[in-house]
Backbone as a ProteinNet text record, in pm:
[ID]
protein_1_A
[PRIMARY]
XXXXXXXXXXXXXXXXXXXXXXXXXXXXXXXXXXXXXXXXXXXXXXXXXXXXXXXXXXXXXXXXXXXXXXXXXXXXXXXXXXXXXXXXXXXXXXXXXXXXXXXXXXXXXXXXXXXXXXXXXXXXXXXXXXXXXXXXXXXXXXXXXXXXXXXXXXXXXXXXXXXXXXXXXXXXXXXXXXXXXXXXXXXXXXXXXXXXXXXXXXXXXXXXXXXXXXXXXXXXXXXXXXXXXXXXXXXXXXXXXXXXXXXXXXXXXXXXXX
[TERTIARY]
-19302.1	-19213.5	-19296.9	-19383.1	-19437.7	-19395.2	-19441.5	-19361.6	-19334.9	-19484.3	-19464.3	-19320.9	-19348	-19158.2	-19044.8	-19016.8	-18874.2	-18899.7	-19041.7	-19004.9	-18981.6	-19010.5	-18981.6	-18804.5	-18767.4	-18633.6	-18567.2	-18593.2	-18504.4	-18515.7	-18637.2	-18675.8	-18562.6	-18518.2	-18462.8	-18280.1	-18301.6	-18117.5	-18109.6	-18177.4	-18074.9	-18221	-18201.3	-18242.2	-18237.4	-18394.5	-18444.7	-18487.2	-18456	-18493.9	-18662.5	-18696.2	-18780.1	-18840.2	-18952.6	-18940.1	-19159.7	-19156.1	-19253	-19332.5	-19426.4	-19458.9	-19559.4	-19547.3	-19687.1	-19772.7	-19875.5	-20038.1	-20080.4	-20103.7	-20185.2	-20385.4	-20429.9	-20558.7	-20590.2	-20680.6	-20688.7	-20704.2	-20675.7	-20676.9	-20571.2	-20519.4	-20438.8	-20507.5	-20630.5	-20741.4	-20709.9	-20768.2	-20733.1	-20620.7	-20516.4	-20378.6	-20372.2	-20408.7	-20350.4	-20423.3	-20531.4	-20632.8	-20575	-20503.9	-20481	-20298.5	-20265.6	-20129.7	-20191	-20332.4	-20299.4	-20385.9	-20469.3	-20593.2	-20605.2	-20497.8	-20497.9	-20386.7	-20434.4	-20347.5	-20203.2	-20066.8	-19990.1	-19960.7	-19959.3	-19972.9	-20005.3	-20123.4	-20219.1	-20165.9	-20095.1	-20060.1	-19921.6	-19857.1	-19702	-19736	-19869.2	-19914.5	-19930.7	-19984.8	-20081.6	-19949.5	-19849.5	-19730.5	-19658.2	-19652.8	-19533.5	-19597.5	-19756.9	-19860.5	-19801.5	-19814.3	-19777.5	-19619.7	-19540.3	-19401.9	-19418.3	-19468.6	-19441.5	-19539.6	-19613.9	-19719.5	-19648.5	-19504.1	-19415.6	-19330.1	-19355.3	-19262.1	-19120.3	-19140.2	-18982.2	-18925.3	-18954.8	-18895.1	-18865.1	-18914.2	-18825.1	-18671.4	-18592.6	-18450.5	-18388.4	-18493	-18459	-18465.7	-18467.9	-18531.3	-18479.7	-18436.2	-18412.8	-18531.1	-18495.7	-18667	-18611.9	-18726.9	-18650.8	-18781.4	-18810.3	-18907.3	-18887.1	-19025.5	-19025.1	-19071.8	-19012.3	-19110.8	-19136.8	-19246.1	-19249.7	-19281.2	-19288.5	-19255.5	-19097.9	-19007.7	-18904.4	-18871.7	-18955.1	-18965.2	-19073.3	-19173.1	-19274	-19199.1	-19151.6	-19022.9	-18926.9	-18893	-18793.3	-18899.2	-18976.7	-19092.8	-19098.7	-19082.7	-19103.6	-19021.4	-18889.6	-18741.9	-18758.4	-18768.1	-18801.6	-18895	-19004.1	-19084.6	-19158.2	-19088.1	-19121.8	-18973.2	-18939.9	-18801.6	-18774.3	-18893.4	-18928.1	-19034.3	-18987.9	-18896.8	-18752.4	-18636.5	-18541.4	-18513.6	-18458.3	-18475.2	-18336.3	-18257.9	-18108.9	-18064.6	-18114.9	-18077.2	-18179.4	-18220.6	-18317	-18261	-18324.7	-18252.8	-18426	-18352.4	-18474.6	-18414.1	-18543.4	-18533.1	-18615.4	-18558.5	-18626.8	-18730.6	-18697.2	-18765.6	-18765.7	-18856.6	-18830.7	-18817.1	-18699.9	-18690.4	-18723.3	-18709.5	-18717.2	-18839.2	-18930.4	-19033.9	-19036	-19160.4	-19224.3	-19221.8	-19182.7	-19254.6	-19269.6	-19406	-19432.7	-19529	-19567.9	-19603.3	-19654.6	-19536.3	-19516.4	-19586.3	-19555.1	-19612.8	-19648.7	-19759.9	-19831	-19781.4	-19694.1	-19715.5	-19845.7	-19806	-19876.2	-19982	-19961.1	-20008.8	-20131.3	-20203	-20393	-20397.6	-20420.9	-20390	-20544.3	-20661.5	-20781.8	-20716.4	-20639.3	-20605.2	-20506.6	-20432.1	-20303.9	-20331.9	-20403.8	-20490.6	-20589	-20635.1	-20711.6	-20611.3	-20521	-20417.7	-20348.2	-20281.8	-20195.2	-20302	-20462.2	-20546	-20570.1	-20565.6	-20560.2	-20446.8	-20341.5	-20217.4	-20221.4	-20251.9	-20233.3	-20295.3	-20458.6	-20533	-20508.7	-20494.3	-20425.3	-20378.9	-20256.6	-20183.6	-20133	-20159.3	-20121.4	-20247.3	-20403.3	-20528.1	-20503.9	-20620.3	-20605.7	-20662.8	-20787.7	-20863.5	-20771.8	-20678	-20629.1	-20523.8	-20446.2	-20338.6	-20417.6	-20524.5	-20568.5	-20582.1	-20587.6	-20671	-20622.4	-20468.7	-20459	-20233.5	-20272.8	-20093.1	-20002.8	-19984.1	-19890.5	-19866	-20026	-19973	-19911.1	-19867.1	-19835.6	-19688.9	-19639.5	-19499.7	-19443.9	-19576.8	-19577.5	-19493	-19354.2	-19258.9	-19248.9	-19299.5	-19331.2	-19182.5	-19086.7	-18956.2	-18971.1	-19163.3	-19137.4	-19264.6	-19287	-19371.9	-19339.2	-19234.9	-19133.2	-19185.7	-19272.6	-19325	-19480.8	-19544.1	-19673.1	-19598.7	-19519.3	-19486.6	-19436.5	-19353.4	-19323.8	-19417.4	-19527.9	-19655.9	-19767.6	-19800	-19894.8	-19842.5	-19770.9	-19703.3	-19722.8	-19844.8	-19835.9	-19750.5	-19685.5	-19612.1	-19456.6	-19437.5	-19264	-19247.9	-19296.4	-19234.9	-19218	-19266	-19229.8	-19160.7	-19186.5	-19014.4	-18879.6	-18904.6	-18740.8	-18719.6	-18817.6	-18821	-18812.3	-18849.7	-18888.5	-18962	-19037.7	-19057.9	-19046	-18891.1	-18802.9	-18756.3	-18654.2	-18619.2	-18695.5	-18725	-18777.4	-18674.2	-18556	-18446.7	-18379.3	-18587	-18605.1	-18647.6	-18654.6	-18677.8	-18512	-18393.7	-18262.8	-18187.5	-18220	-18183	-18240.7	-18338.8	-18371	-18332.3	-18313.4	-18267.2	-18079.6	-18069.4	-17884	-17867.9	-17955.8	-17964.8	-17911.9	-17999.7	-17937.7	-17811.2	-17780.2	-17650.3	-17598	-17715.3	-17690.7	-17803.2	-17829.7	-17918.3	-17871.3	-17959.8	-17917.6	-18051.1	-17946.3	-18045.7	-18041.1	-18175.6	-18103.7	-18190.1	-18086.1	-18142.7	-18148.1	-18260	-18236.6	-18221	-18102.3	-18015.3	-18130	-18232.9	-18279.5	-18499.7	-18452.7	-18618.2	-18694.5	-18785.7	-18902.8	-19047.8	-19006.7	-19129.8	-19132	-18974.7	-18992.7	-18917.1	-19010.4	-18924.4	-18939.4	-18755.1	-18647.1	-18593.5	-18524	-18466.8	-18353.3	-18336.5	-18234.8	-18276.1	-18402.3	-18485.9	-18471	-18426.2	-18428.1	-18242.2	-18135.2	-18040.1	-18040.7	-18207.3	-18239.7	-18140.5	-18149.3	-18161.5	-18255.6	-18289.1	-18420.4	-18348.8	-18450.2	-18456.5	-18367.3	-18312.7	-18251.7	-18428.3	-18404.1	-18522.7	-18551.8	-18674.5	-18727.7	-18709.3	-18685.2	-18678.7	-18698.6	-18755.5	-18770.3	-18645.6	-18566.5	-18463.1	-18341.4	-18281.1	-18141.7	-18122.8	-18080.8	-18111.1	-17963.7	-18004.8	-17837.8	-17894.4	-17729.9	-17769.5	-17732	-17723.9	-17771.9	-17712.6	-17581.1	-17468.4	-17475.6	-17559.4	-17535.7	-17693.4	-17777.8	-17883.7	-17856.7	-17964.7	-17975.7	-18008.7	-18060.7	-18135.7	-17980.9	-17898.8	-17769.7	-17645.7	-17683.7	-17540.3	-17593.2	-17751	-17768.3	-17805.8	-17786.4	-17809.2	-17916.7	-18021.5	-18127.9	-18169.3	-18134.9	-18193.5	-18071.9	-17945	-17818.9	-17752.1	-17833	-17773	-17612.7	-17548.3	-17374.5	-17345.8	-17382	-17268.4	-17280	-17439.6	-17452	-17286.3	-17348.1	-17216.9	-17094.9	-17088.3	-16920.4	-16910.5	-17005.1	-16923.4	-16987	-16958.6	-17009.8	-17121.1	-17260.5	-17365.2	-17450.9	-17418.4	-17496.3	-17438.7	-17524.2	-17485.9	-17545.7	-17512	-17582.8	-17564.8	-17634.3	-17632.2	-17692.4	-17664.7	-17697.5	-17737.7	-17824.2	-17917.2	-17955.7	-17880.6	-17887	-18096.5	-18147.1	-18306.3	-18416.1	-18540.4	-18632.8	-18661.2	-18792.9	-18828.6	-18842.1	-18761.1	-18819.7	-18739.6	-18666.3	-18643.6	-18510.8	-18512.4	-18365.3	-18355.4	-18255.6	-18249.6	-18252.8	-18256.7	-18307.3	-18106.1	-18037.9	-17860.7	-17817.3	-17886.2	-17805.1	-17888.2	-17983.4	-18083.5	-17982.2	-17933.8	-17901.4	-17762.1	-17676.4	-17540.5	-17503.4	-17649.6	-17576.3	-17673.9	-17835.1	-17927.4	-17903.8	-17912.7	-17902.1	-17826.4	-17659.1	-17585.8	-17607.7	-17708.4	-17746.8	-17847.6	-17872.7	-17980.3	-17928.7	-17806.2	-17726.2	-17660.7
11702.5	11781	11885	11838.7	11922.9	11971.2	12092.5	12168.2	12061.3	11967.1	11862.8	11775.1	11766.9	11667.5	11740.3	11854.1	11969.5	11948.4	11929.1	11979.2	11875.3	11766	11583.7	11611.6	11608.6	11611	11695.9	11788.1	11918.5	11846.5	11808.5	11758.1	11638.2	11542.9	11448.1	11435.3	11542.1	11564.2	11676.1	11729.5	11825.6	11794.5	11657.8	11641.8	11758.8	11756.2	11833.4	12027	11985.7	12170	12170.4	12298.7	12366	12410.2	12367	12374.3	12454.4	12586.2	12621.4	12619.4	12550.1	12525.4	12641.8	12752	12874.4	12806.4	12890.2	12838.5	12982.3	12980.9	13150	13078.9	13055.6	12995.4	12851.8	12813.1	12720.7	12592.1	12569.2	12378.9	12472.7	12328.9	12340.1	12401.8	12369	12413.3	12607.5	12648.9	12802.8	12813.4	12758.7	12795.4	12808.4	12725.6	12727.5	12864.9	12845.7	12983.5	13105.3	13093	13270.5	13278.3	13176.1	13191.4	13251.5	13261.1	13313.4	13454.4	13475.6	13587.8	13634.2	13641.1	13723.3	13799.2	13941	14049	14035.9	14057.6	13988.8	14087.1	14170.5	14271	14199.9	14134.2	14086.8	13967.2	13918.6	13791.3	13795.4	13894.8	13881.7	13968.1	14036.1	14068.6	13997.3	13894.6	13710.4	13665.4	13670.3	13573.3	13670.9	13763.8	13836.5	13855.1	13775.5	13793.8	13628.5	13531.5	13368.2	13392.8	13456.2	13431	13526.2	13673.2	13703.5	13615.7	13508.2	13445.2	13322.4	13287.2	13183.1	13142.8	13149.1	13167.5	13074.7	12985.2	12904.1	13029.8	13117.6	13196.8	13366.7	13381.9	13467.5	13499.7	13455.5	13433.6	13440.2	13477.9	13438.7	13317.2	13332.6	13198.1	13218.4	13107.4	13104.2	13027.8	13148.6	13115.4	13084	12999.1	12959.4	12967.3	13028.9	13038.2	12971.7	12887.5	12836.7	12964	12969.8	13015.5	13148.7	13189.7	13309.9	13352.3	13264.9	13251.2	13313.8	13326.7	13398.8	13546.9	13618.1	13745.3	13804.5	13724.4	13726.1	13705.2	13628.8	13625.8	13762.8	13763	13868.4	14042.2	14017.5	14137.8	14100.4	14023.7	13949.8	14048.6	13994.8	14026.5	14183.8	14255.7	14377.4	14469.3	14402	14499.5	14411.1	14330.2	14278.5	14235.7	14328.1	14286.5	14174.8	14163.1	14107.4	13993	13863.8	13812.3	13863.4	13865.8	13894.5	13749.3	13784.6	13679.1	13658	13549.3	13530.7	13529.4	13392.2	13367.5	13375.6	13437.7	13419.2	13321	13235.5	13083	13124.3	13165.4	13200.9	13115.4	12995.4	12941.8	12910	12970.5	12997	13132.5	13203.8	13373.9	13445.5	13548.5	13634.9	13764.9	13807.1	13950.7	14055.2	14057.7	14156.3	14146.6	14031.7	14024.2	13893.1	13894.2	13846.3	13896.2	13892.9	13969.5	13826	13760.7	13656.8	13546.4	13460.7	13370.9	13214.7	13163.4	13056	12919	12891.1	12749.3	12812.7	12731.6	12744.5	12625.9	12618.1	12503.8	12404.1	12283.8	12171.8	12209.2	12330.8	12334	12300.4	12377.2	12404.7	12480	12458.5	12506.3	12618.4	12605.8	12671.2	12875.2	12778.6	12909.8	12980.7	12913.9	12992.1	13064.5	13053.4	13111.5	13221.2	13202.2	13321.4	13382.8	13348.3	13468.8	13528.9	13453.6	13516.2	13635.2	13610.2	13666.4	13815.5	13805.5	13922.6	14039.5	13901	14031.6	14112.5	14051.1	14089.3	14217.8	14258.2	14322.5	14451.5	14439.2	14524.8	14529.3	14431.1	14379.4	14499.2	14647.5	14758.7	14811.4	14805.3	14828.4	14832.8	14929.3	14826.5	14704.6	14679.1	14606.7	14441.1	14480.8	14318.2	14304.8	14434.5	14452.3	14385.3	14406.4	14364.9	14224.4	14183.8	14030.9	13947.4	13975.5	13862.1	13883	13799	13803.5	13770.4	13720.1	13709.2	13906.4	13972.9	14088.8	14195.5	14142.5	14207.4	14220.3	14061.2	14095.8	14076.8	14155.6	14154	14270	14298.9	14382.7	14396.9	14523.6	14528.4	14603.4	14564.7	14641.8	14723.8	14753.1	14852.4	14930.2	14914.2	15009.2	15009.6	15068.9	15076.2	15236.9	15277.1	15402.3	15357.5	15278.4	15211.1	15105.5	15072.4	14933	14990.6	15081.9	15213.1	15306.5	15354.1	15387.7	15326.9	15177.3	15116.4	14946.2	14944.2	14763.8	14797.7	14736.2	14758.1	14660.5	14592	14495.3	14550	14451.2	14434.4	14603.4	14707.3	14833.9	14881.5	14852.9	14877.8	14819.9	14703.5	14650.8	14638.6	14687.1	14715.6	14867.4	14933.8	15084.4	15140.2	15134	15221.8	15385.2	15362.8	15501.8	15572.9	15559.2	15635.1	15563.8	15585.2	15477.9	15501.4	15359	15340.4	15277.5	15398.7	15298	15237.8	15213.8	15093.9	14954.8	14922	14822.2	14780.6	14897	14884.7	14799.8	14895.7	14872.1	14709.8	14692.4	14526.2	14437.5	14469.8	14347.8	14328.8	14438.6	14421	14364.1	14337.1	14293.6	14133.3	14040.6	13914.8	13908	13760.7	13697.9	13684.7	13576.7	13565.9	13584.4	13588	13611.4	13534	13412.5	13293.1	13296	13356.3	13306	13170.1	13121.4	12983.2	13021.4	12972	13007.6	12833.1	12831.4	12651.1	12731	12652.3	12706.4	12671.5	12593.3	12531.9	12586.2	12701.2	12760.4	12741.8	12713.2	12729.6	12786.3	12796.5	12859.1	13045.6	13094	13214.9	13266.9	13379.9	13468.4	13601.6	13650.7	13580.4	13520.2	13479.1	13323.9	13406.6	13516.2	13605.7	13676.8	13706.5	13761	13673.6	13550.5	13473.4	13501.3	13519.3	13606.5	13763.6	13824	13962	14078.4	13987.6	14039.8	14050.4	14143.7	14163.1	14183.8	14213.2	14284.3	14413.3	14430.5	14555.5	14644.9	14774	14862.7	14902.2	14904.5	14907.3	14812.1	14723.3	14572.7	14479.3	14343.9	14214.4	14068	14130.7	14043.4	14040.3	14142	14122.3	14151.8	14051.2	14073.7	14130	14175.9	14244.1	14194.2	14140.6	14112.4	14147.8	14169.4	14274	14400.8	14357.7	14458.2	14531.2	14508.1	14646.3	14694.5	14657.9	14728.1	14869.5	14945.4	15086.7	15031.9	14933.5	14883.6	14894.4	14871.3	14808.9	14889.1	14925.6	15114.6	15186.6	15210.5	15329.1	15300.7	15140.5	15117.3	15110.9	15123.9	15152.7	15052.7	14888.7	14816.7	14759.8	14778.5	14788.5	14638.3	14602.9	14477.3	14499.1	14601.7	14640.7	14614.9	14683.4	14692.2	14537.9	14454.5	14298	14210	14289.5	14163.4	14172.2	14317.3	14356.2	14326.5	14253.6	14171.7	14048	14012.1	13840	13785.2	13854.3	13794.6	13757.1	13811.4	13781.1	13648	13537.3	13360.4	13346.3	13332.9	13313.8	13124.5	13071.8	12973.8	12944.9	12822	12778	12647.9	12561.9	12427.5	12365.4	12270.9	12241	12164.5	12232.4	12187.3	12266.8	12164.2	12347.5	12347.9	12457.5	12522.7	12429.7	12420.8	12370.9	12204.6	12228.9	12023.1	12044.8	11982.3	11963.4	11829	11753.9	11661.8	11649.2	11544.2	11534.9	11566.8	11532.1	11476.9	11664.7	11706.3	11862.2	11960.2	11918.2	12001.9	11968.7	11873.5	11836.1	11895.6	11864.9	11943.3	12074	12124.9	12316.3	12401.3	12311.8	12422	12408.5	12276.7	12247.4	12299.7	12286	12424.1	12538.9	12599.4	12727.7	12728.9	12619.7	12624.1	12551.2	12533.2	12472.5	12586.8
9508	9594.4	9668.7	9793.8	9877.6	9968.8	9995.1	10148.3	10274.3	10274	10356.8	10351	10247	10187.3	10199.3	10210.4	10243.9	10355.6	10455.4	10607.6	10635	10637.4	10697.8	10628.3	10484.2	10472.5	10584.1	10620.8	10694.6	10837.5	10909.5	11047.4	11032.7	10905.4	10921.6	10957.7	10846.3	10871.7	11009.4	11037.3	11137.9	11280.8	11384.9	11447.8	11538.3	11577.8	11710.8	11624.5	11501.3	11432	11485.3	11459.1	11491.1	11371.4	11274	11125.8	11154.6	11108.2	11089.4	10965.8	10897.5	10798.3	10759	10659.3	10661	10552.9	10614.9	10533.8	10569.9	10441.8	10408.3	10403.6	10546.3	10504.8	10608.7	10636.3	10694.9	10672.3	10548.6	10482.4	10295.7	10331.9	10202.7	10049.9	10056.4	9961.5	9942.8	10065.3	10073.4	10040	10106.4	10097	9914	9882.8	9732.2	9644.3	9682.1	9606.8	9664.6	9748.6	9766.2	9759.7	9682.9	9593.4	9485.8	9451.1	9334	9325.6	9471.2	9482.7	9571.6	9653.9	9807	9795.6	9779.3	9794.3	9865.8	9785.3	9875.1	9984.6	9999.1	10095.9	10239.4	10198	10325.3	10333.8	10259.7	10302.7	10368.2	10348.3	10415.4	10550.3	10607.2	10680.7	10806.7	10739.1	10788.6	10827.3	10742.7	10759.1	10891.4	10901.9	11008.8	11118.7	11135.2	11250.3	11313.3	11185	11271.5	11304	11244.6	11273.9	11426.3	11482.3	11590.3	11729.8	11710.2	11762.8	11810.3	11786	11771.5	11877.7	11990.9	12046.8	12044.3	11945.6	11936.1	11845.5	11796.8	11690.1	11711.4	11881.3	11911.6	11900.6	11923.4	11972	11791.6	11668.5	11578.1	11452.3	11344.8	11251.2	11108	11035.9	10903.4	10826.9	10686	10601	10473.5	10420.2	10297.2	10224.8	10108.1	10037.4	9879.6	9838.7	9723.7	9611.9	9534.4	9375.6	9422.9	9405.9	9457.5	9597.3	9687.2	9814.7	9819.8	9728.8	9767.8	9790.8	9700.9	9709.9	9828.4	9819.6	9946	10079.9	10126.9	10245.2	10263.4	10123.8	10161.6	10195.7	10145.9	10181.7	10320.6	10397.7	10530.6	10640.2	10512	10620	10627.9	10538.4	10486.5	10570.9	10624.4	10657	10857.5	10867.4	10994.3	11039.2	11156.7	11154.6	11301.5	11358	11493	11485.7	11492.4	11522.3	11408.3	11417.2	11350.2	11237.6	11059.8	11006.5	10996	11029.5	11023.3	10894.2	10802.4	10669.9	10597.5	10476.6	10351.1	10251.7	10230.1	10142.8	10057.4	9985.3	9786.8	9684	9678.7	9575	9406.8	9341.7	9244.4	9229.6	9361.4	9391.5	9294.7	9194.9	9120.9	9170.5	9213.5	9303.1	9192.6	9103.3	9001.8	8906.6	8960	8912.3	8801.3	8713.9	8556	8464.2	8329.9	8225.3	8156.5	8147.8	8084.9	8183.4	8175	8206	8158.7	8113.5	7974.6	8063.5	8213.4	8239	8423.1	8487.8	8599.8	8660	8812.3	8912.8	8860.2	8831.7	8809.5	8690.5	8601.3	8492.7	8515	8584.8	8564.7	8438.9	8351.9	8223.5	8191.6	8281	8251.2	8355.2	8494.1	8557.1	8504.4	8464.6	8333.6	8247.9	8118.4	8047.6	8111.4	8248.3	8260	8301.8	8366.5	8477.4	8296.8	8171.7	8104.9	8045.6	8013	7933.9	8066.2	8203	8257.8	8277.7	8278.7	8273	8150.7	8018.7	7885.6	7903.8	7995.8	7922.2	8040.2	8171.3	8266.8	8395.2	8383.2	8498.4	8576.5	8558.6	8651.5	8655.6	8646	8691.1	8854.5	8891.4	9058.6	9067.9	9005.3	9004.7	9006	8917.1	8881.5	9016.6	9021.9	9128.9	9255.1	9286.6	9426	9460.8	9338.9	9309.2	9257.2	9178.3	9107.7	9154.2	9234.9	9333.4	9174	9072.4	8974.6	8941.7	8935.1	8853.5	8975.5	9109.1	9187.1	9179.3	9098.7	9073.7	8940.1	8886.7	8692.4	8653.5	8590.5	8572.7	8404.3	8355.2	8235.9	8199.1	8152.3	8101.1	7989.6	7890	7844.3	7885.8	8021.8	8061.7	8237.7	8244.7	8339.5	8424.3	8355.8	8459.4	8490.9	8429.6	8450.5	8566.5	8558.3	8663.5	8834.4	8801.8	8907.9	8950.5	8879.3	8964.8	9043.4	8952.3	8960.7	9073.6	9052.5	9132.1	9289.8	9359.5	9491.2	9571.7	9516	9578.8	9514.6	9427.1	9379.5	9376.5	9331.7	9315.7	9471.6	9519.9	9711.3	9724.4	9738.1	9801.1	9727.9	9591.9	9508.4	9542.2	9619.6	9610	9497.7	9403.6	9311.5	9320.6	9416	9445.8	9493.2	9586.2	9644.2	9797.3	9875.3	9949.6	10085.8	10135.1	10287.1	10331	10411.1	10513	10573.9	10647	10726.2	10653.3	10536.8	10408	10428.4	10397.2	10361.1	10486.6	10626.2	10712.7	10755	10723.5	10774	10713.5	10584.1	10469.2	10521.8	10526	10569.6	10679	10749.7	10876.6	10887.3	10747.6	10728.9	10753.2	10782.5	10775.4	10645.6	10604.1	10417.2	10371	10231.5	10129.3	10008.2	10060.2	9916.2	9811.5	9687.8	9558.8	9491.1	9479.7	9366	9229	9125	9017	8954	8905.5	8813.5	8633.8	8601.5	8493.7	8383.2	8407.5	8254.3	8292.1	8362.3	8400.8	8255.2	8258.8	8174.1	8169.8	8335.2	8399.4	8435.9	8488.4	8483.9	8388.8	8320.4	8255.7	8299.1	8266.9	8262.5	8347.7	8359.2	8494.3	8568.7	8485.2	8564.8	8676.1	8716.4	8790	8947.7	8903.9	9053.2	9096.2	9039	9069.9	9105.2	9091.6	9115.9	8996.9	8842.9	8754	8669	8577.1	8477.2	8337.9	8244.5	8108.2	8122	7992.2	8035.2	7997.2	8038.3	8050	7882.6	7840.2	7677.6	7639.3	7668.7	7555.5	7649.4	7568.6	7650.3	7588.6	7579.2	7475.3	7580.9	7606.7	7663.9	7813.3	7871	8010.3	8073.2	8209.1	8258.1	8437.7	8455.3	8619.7	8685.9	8818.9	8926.2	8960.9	8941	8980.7	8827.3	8739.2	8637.8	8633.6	8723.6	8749.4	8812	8809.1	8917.5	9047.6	9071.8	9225.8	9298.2	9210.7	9310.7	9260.8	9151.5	9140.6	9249.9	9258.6	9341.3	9494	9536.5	9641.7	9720	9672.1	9724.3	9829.3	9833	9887.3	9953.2	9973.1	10055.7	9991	9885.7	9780.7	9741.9	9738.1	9634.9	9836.9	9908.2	10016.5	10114.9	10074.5	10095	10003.2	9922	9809.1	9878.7	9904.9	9902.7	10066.1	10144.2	10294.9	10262.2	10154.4	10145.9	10156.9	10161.3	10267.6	10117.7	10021.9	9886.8	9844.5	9829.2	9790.7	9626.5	9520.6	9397.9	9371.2	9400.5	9381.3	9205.1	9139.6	9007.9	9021.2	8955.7	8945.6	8799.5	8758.8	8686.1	8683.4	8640.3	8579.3	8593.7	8596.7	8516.8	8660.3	8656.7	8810.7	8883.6	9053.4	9146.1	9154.4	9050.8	9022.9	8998	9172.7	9255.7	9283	9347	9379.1	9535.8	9603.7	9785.1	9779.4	9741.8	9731.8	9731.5	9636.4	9595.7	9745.7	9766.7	9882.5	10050.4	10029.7	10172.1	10161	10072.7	10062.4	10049	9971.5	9956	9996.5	10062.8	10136.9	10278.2	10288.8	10477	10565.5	10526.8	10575.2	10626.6	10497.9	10582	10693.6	10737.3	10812	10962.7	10982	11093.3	11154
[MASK]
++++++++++++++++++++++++++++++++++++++++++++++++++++++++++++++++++++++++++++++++++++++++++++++++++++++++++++++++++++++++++++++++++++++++++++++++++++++++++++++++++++++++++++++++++++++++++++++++++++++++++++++++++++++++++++++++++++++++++++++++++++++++++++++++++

């Protein structure tokens, strides 16, 4: 299931679309190494440089991000508001971050082990923060003031360190904001995180979702006043990360993209 294979599916059903494929890098090779070692900062940088360079994507564009391509997008919508993003379609996105890292896309099992053995030892360092894109959206629920000082990524764009907004103001800007969660994750923990729920705070056991978070009592990211005009979609998927069917993709993603 390659990006190549969503864009031929999408080019197929909705003749004449306009389907931009991103590459952080110039051969699929790069692309993949700096999913896991290019500051994401610089990469949603890279990304809001090809989207204004576009000219089919002036007039507007819907984005749909895989895995953690979902939270990276929405950093997109968030902080580049030109070209303007209509719909965010997040699938399998951890908005609220990791605390864990149990299995790796296609299980390189040598890069897994080094990425779990760096978060372990200081996934809020700068050193690792700069370099290693997992500990950018590594969310420690019992070190919740280490994660709020130190996260140069996910603690900015959940605002944690007080509000930008123009973050608020662009995200409300969407039409919709679709989460998908796959009910049987094995890959993120917790799986509530792709509904933009977490851990409750001090413990890694009991999770609480969104609307009994602070992100969304206190509004910070305009998520309670999204819900309350409809534009928030929680979608559910029966299987583990990423493993959908072509049948369930064409009936409840494609829509949003017509």
């Amino acid at each position: 299931m390659s990006m190549g294979y969503v864009q031929k599916i999408v080019e197929k059903k909705i003749p004449g679309i306009y389907v931009l494929s991103l590459k952080i890098g110039s051969n699929l090779i790069q692309d993949m190494e700096n999913s896991f070692f290019m500051n994401v900062n610089d990469q949603v940088r890279e990304v809001c440089s090809q989207l204004a360079a576009d000219p089919h994507l002036k007039g507007g564009y819907n984005a749909m991000g895989f895995s953690q391509g979902g939270q990276f997008l929405r950093a997109v919508a968030q902080r580049c508001p030109s070209p303007p993003m209509l719909n965010l379609i997040s699938i399998g996105g951890q908005h609220q971050g990791v605390y864990g890292f149990p299995r790796c896309p296609g299980e390189s099992s040598h890069i897994c082990d080094w990425i779990r053995k760096t978060l372990d030892l200081g996934a809020y360092t700068q050193a690792v923060q700069e370099h290693l894109v997992q500990a950018e959206y590594w969310h420690d629920p019992l070190k919740e003031e280490d994660y709020r000082k130190n996260s140069i990524f996910l603690a900015d764009i959940n605002q944690e360190r007080g509000i930008n907004e123009t973050y608020k103001k662009n995200l409300m800007a969407l039409k919709k904001f679709v989460m998908v969660k796959f009910l049987n994750d094995t890959m993120v923990d917790p799986p509530a995180s792709e509904w933009f729920g977490f851990y409750r705070s001090g413990q890694a056991k009991e999770t609480v979702p969104l609307q009994e978070t602070s992100l969304y009592k206190e509004d910070r990211l305009g998520l309670q006043e999204m819900d309350k005009a409809g534009k928030l979609v929680f979608l559910g998927v029966k299987g583990d990360h990423l493993h959908f069917s072509e049948e369930w993709f064409d009936t409840t993603i494609l829509p949003f993209l017509q």
